[in-house]
C-alpha positions in Angstrom: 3.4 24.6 -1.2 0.0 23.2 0.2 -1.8 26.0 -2.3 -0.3 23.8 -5.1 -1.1 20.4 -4.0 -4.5 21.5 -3.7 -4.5 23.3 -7.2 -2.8 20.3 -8.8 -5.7 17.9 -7.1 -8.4 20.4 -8.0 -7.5 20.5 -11.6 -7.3 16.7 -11.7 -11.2 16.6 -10.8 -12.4 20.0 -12.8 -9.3 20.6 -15.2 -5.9 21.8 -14.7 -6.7 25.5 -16.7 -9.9 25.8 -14.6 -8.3 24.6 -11.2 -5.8 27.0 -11.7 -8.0 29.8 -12.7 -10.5 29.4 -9.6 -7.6 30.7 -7.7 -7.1 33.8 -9.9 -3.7 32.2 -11.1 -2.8 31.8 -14.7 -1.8 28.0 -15.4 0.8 28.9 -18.1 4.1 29.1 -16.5 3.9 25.9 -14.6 1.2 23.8 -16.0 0.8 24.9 -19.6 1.4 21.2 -21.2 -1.0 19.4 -19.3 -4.2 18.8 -19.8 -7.6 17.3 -17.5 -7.6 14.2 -16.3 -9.7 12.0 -13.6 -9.4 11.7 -9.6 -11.0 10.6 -7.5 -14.5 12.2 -5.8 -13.0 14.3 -3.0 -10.4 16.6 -2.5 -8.0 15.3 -0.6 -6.7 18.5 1.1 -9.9 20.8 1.6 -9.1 24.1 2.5 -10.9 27.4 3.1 -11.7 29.7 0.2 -10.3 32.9 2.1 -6.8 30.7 2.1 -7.2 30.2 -1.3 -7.3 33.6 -2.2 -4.6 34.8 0.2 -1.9 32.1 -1.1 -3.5 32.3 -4.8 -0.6 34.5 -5.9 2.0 32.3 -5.2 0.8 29.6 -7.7 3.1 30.8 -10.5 5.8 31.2 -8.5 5.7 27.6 -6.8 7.8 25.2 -8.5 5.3 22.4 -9.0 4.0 20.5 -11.7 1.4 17.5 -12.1 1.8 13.9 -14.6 -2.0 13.3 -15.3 -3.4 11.3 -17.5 -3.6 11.6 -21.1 -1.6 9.7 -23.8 0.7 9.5 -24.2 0.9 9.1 -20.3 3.4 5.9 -19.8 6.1 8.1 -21.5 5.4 11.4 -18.7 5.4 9.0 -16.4 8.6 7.0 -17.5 10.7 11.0 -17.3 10.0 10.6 -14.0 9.8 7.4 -12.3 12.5 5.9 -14.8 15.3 7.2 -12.8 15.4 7.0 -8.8 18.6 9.2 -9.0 17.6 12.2 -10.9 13.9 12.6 -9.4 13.6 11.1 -5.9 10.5 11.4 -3.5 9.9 15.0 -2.5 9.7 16.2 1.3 6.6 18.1 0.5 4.3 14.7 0.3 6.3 12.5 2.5 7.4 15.0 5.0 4.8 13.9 7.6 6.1 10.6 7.7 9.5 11.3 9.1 9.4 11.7 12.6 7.7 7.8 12.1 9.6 6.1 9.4 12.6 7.4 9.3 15.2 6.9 6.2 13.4 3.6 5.3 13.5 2.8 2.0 9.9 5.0 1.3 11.7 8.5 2.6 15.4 8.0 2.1 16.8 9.0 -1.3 20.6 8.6 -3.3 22.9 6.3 -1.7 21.6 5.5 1.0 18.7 4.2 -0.7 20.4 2.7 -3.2 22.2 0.5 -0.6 18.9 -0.3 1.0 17.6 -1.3 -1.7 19.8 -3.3 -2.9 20.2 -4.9 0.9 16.3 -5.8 0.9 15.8 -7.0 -2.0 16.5 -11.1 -0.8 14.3 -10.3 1.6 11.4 -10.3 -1.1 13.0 -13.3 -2.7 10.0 -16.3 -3.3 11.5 -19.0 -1.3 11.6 -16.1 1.7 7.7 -15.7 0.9 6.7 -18.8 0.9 6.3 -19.9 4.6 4.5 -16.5 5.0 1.6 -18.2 3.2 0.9 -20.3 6.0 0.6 -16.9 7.9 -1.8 -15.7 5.6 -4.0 -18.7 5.7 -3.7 -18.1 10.1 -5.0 -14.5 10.0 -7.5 -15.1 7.5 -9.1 -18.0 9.3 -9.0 -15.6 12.3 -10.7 -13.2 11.0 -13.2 -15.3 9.6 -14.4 -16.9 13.0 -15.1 -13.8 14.4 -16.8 -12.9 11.0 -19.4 -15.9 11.6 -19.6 -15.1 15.0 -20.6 -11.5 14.4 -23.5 -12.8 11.6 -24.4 -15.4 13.9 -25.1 -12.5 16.8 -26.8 -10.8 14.2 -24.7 -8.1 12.4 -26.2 -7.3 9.3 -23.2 -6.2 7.5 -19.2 -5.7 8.4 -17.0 -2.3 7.3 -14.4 -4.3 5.4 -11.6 -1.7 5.9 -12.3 -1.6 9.6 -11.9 -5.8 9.3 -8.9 -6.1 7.0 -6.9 -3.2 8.3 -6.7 -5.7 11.8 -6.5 -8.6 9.7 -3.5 -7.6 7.9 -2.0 -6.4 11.0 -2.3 -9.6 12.3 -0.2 -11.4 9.3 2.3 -8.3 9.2 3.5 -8.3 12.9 3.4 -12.5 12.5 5.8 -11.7 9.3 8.1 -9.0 10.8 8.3 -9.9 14.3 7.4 -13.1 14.3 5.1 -11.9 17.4 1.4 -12.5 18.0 -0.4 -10.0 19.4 -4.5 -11.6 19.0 -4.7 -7.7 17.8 -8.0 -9.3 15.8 -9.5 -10.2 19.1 -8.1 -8.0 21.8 -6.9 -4.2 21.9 -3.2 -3.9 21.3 -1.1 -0.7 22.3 1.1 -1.3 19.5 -1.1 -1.9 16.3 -4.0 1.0 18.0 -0.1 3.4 17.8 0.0 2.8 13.9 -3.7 3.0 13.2 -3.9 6.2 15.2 -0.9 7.5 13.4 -2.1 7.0 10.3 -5.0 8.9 11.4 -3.0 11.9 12.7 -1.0 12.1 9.3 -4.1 12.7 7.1 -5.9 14.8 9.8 -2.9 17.1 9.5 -2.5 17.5 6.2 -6.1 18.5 5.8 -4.9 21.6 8.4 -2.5 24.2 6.5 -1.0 25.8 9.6 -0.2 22.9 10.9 2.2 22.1 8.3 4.7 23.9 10.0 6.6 21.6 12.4 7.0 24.1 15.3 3.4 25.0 15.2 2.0 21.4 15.3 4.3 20.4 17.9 2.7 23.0 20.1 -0.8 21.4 19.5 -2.6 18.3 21.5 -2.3 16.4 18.0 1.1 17.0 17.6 1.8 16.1 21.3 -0.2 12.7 21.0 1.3 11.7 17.3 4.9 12.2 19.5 3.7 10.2 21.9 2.6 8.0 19.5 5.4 7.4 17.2 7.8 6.9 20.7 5.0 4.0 21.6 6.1 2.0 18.0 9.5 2.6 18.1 9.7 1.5 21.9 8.3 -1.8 20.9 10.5 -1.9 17.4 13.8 -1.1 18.7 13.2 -3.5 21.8 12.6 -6.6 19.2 15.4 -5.6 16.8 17.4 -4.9 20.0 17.0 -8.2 21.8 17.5 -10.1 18.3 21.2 -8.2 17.8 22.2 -9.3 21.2 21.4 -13.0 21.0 23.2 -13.1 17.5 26.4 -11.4 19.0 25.8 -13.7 22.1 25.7 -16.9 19.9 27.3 -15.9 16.4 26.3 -16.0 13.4 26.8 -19.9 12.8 25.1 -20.8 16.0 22.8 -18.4 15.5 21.7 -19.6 12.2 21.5 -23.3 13.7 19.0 -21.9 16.1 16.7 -21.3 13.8 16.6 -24.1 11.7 13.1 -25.2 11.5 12.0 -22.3 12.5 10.1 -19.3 9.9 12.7 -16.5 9.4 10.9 -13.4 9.8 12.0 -9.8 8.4 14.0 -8.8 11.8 16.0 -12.0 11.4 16.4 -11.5 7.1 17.7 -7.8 8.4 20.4 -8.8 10.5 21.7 -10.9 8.9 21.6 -9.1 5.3 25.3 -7.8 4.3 26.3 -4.8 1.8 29.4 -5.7 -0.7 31.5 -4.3 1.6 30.5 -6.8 3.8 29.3 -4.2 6.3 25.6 -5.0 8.3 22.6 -2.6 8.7 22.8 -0.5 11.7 19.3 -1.3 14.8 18.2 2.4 13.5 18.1 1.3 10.0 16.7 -1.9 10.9 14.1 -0.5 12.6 13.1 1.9 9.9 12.7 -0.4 7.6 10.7 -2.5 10.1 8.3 0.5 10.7 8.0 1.4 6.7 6.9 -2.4 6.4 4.5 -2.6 9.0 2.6 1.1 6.9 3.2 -0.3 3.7 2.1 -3.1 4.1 -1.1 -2.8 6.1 -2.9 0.1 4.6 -2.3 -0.6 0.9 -3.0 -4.4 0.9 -6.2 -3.9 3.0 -7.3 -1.2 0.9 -6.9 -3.5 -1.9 -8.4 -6.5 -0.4 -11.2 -4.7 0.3 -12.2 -3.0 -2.9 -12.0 -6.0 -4.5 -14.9 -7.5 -2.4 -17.0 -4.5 -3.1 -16.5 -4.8 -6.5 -17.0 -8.1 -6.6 -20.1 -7.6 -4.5 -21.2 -5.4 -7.3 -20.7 -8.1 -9.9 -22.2 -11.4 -8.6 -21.1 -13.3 -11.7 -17.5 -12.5 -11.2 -17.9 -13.6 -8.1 -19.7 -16.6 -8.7 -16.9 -17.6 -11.6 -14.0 -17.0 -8.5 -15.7 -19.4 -6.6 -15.8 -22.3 -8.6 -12.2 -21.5 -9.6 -11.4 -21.7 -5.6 -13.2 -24.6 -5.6 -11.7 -26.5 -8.2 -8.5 -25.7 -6.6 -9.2 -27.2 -3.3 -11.5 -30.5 -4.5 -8.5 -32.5 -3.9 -7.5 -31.2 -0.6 -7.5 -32.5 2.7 -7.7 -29.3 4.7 -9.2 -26.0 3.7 -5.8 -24.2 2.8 -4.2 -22.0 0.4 -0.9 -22.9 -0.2 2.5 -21.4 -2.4 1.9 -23.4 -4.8 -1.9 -22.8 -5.8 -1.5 -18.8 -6.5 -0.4 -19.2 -9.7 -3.6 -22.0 -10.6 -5.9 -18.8 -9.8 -6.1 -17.1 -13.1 -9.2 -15.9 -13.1 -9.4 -14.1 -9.3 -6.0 -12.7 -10.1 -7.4 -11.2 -12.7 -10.3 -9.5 -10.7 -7.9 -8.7 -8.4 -5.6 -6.5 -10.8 -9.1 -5.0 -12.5 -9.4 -3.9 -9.0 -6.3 -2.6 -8.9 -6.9 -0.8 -11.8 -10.3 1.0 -11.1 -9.3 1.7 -7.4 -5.5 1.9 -6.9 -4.5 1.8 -3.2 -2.1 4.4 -3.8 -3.8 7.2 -5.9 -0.8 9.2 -7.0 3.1 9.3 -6.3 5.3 12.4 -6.4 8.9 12.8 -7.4 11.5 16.0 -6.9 13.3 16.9 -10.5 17.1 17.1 -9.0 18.1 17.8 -12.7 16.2 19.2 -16.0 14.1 16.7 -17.4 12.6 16.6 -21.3 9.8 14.5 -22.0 9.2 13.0 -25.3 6.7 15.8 -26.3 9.8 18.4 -26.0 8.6 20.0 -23.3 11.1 20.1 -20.0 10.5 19.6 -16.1 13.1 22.2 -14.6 15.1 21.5 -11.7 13.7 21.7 -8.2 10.2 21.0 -9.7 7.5 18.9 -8.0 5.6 16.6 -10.2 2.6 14.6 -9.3 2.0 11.8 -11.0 -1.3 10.3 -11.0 -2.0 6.6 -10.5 -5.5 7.1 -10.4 -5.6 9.5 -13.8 -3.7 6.4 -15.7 -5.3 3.9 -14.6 -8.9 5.8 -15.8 -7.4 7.0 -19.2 -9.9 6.1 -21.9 -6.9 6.5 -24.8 -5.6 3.2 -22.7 -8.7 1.7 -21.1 -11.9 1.7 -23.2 -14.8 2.4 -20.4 -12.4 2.9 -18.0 -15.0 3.2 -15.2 -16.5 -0.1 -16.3 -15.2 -3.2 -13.6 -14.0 -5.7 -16.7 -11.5 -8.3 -15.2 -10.5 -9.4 -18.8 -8.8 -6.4 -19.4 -6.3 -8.7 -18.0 -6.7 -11.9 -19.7 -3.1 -12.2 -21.1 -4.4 -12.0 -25.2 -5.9 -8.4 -24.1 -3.1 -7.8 -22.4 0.2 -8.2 -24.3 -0.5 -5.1 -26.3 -1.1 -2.6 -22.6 1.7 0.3 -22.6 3.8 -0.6 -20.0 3.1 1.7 -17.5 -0.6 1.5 -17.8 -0.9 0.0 -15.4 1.1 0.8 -12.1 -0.9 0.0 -8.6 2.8 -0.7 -6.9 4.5 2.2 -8.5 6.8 1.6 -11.3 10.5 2.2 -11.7 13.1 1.5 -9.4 11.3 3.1 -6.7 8.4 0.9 -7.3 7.1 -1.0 -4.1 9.5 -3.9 -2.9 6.7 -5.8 -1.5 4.4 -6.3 -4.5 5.0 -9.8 -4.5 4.2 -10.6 -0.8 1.2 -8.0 -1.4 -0.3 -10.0 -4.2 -0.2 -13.6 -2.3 -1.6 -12.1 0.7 -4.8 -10.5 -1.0 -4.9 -14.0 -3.1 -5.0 -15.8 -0.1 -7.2 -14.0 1.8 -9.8 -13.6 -1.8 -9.5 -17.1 -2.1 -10.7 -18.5 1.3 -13.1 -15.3 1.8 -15.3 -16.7 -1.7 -15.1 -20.0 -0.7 -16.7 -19.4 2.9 -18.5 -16.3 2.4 -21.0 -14.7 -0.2 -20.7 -10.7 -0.6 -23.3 -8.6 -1.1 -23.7 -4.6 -1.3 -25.3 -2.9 1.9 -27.4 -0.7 -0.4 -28.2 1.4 2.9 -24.8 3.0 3.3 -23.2 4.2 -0.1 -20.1 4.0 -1.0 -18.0 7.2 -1.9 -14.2 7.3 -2.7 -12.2 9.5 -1.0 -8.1 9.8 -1.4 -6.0 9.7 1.9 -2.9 7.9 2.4 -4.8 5.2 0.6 -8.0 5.2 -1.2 -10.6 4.7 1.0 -14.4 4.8 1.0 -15.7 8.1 3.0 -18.0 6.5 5.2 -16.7 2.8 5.2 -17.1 0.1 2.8 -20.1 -2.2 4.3 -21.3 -5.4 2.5 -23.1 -8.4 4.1 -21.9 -11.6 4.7 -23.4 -14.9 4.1 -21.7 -18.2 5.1 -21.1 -21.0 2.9 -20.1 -24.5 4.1 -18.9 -25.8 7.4 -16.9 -23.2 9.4 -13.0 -22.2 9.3 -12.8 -23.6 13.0 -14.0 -27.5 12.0 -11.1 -27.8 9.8 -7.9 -29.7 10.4 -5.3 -27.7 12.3 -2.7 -25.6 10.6 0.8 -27.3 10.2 3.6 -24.9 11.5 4.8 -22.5 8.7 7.5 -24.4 6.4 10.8 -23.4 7.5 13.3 -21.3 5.7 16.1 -23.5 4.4 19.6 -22.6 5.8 21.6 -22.6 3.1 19.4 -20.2 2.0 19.5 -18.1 4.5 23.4 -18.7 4.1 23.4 -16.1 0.6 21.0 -13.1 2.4 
């Protein structure tokens, strides 16, 4: 299996006839109705050439198959991702995961998800997001202290994923567990345990023996990521646990008095949440969910947050034009802060945020498991059992959709040059019913965060270290993404105090 995930990445950089071909295989019986389209630089699963030409063989045998780019690619994709039922996620990609995340709503597939699914969704609702804004605004300033600190001591430039990733950390364990850990500022067991699994993940699927459970269990990586993974559940189960208790102590009605006034956060929207059968999430579940939320939703929207900055680095009068839309936004205000209602008055940075989207999707490709025959429109058929890549990356670069599709053009997304765009042209979160629950909290969190970065700081290239993509869990840049800093206005920490998050209105909470 790992032979074709690096044959079905290989042919998305040199061709899918060639890829196959370097490895002495004959494309036809699997991949004979595709045809080349872009990745990113950078295998993501590098492998020896002797393995290659030991497990070359096995390519035609392997049921696996890739959804690249080329038109018409919104209707491959929509055979697949259309239906959660009939092509759920595959163990082969998202395998790794397991021991960590559990049957959260990434890994779990048929009814189970389905309840899930539909159990989370309020949680996602707008007037639960809202308060988190005030969050957003908290980490952010945070992080920008200690940005004018570091310039001030005389850092010439800052790795944005290394300063985000905490950043976003921050806001998520705020969000989830309504728990403050100062991980910006000082080491914390907890958020170094899902930054160092994260890590071990990627480091092992670069290793093909070690795809075998038994064999990776026996090695000190596969010791440490146990240790690791019992480190965040210890401190997940111990919050969910303590929150079950004092709602069975109190009730629910008492309960919910307790926290009026108070921001609900995802533990409390999870206990509370009910199926139609009236029946409540198990702590396991609970849990799960919590984990899956706290690696979505770190990786993915720092990975986003920073590219944008580069490539708005890259193009100073993009920048420039973000600026004086922030600015025009906050002439009126008192205090220097984003709130719920000003994300929508951001047309223009949302629409650099979505170009960035576009040219360097967090998530570069998704993978589903055919549980029945599938026909696409061009009459060919994805048996049963097959593995199909599709490729977020390959779309999101196909010229038959996106004229210059390496070009950074934020008014691809102006809505006249927009209305016309395939639907699934354009998929950063996924698309589908599997498509990510947390877009929306995703999108005001890198708003935020854009919005008070431009306004306080300039962003410039660090011409001395280049920047080259390379595909892991998320698209990252190989040695970092570095840009300089310079600071505009009077600092974060001169403002006016925060007010405390809006709370969540009971009644409200009363329908979750």
């Amino acid at each position: 299996m790992f032979i074709v995930y690096k044959n079905v990445t290989d042919a998305a950089i040199h061709g899918l006839g060639a890829g196959a071909a370097e490895h002495g295989a004959d494309p036809r019986p699997c991949l004979h109705h595709l045809c080349p389209a872009p990745c990113p630089a950078g295998p993501a699963l590098p492998h020896p050439p002797a393995a290659r030409e030991l497990l070359a063989p096995l390519l035609c045998e392997l049921p696996a198959a890739a959804l690249l780019s080329r038109a018409p690619a919104s209707q491959l994709a929509a055979g697949t991702l259309g239906n959660a039922a009939i092509a759920p996620k595959d163990y082969m990609f998202y395998g790794f995961l397991k021991p960590w995340l559990g049957d959260g709503l990434l890994l779990s597939n048929g009814a189970k998800w389905v309840r899930h699914r539909r159990m989370l969704t309020p949680a996602f609702h707008f007037n639960i997001l809202k308060p988190y804004v005030k969050i957003f605004n908290q980490s952010t300033n945070i992080m920008h202290t200690k940005w004018r600190r570091l310039v001030a001591s005389g850092s010439t430039s800052l790795d944005m994923f290394e300063q985000v990733s905490l950043m976003t950390l921050d806001s998520l364990q705020k969000c989830v567990f309504s728990y403050n850990s100062n991980c910006q500022e000082t080491p914390s067991d907890y958020i170094a345990a899902i930054l160092e699994l994260s890590s071990l993940v990627v480091r092992r699927q670069h290793r093909l023996l070690l795809h075998w459970d038994f064999l990776y269990h026996l090695t000190p990586d596969g010791r440490r990521f146990r240790r690791t993974c019992d480190t965040v559940h210890r401190f997940t189960a111990d919050v969910v646990q303590r929150r079950h208790q004092a709602l069975d102590r109190l009730g629910r009605e008492a309960w919910l008095k307790s926290k009026q006034g108070k921001t609900v956060d995802f533990i409390d929207i999870l206990l509370l949440t009910k199926d139609e059968d009236d029946q409540d999430l198990s702590e396991e579940d609970i849990a799960a969910e919590a984990d899956t939320f706290m690696f979505e939703g770190h990786d993915t929207t720092a990975s986003g947050l920073s590219w944008v900055l580069y490539n708005l680095a890259c193009h100073p009068e993009y920048q420039k034009r973000c600026r004086e839309e922030i600015k025009d936004l906050m002439q009126d205000k008192e205090s220097e802060e984003i709130e719920w209602e000003d994300l929508s008055q951001m047309p223009f940075s949302t629409m650099c945020i979505k170009e960035s989207l576009r040219l360097h999707p967090p998530v570069t490709a998704v993978s589903r498991r055919c549980t029945e025959d599938i026909k696409l429109p061009d009459g060919h058929v994805l048996p049963k059992g097959n593995i199909c890549l599709i490729s977020i990356y390959g779309t999101h670069h196909n010229p038959a959709v996106w004229p210059e599709p390496q070009v950074y053009n934020p008014h691809r997304f102006d809505p006249e040059n927009s209305k016309n765009q395939p639907p699934l042209a354009f998929m950063p979160f996924s698309a589908g019913p599997r498509n990510c629950i947390g877009q929306n909290f995703a999108m005001a969190e890198m708003k935020v965060v854009l919005a008070l970065t431009l306004l306080r700081f300039a962003v410039r290239l660090d011409e001395s270290r280049p920047v080259r993509r390379k595909p892991e869990l998320i698209l990252r840049s190989e040695n970092g993404l570095w840009l300089h800093l310079d600071p505009l206005g009077p600092s974060c920490e001169s403002r006016p105090p925060h007010r405390a998050p809006r709370a969540i209105p009971s009644p409200l909470l009363r329908e979750i």
